[in-house]
C-alpha positions in Angstrom: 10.0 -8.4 -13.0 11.5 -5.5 -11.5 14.8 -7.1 -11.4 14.3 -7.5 -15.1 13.5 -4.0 -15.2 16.7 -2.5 -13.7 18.5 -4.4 -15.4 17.5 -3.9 -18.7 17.8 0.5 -17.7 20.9 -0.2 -17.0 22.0 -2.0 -19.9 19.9 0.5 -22.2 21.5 3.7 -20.3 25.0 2.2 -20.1 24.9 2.9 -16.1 26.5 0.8 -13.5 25.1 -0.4 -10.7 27.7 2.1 -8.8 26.1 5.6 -10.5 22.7 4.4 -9.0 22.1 7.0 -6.4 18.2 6.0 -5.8 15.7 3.8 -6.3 11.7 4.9 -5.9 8.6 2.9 -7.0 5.1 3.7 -7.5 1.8 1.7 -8.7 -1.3 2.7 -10.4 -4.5 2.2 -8.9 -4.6 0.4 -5.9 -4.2 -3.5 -5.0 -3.6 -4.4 -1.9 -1.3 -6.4 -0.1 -1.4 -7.8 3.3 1.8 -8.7 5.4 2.0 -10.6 8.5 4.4 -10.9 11.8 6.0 -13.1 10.4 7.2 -10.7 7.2 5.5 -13.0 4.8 2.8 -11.9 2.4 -0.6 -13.1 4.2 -2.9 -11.9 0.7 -3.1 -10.2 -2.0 -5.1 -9.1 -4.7 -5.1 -6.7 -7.7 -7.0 -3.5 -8.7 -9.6 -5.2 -10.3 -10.5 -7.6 -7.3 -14.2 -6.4 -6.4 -15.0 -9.1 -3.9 -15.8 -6.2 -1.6 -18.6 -4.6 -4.1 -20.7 -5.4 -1.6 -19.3 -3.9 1.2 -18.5 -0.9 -1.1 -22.4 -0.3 -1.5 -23.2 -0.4 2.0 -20.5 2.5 2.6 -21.4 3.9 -0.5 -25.5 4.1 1.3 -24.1 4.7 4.9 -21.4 6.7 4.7 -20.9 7.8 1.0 -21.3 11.6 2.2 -18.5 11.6 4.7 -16.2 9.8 2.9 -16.4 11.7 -0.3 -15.5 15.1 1.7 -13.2 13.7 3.9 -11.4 11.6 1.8 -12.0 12.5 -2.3 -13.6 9.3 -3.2 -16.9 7.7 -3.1 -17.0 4.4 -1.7 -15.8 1.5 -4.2 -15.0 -2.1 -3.9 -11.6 -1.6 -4.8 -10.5 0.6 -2.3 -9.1 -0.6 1.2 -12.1 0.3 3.1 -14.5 -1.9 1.8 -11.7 -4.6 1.1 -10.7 -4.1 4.8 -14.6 -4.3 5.7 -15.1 -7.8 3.5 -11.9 -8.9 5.5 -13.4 -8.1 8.7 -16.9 -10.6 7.8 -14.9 -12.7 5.3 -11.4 -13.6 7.2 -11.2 -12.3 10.3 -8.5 -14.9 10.9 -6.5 -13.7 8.3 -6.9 -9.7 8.8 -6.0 -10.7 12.9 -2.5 -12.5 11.6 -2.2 -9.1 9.5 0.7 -7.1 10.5 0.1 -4.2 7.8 -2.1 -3.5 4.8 -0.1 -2.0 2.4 -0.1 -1.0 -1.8 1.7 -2.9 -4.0 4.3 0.1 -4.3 4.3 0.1 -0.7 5.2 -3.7 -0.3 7.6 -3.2 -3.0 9.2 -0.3 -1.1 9.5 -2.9 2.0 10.9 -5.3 -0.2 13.5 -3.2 -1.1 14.3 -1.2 2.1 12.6 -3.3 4.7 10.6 -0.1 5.9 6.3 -0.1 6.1 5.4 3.2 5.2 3.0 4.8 2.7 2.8 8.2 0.6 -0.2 10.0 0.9 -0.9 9.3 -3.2 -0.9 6.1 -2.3 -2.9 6.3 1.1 -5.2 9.0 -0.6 -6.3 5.9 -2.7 -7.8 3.8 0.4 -10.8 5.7 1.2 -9.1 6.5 4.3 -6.9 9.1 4.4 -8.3 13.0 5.1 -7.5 15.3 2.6 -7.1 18.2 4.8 -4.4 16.8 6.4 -2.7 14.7 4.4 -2.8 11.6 7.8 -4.7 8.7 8.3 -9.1 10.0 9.0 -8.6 8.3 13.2 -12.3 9.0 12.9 -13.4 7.3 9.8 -11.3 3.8 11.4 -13.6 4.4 14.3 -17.1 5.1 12.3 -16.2 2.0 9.8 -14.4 -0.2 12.7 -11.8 -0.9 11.0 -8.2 -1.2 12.1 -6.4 1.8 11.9 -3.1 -0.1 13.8 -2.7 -2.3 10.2 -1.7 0.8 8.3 1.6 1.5 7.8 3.2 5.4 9.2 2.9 7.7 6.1 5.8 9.4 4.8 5.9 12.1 2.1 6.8 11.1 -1.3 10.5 11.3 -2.2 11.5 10.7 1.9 14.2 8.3 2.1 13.0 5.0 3.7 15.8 3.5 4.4 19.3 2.0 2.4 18.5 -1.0 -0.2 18.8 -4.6 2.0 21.3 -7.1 0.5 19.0 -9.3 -0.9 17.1 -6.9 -3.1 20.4 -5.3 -4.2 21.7 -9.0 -5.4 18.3 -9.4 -7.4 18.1 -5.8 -8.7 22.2 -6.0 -9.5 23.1 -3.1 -7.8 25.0 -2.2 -4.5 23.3 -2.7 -1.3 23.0 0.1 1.1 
């Protein structure tokens, strides 16, 4: 779909592929997408996925406090804490093989550059990240044991992660690099 995408803004602009200077991408909300060693997409699920609403009440009664001033959100099942917290009880198998847990726009971002990384929008979404400093809450991974080595570095919005691969630039139609 976002092949079909760029191509159909170029067509509509009258670009070429060789005036593209950039690409970006964002999502809404927050799904979540886990990546393995191996590079291959271990799980994922959408937005709306609240297998973890249990797990999102028990932070919600142990730690709701915290979170909300550390982080700007009250616990929710749809966030990455209690998704990573359902993983840990549910799957443990599967969050071990994990490599990183990433957004959709941050796995599209891989796709297309090869780079893990996050924006702190993105990251301010998980329940995790401090908003006083803009990085990963350490703290938080240690209160919730969860595993803060499955994030991915975070990089400010608008830093270039890296040149487009050849493969995404054949499917998107536009010059790799």
């Amino acid at each position: 779909l976002v092949g079909e995408a760029t191509h159909e803004a170029l067509t509509r602009s009258g670009a070429t592929p060789g005036q593209v200077e950039g690409v970006a991408v964002t999502s809404m909300r927050h799904g979540t997408v886990l990546l393995g060693s191996d590079d291959r997409v271990l799980w994922a699920v959408p937005n709306r996925d609240a297998r973890a609403a249990s797990e999102g009440m028990e932070l919600a009664s142990t730690h709701g406090g915290v979170l909300l001033s550390r982080t700007g959100h009250w616990p929710s099942p749809i966030a990455q804490a209690a998704r990573l917290r359902w993983l840990m009880t549910n799957q443990p198998a599967l969050l071990e093989r994990t490599r990183s847990v990433l957004s959709v726009s941050d796995w599209l971002a891989w796709r297309l550059c090869g780079e893990v990384a996050s924006d702190p929008s993105q990251a301010g979404e998980t329940s995790l990240l401090d908003l006083r400093t803009r990085e990963w809450a350490d703290a938080l991974f240690g209160a919730l044991s969860l595993p803060r080595e499955k994030m991915p570095v975070l990089r400010l919005s608008g830093d270039l992660l890296g040149g487009l691969r050849d493969e995404a630039a054949a499917h998107l139609r536009l010059r790799p690099g």
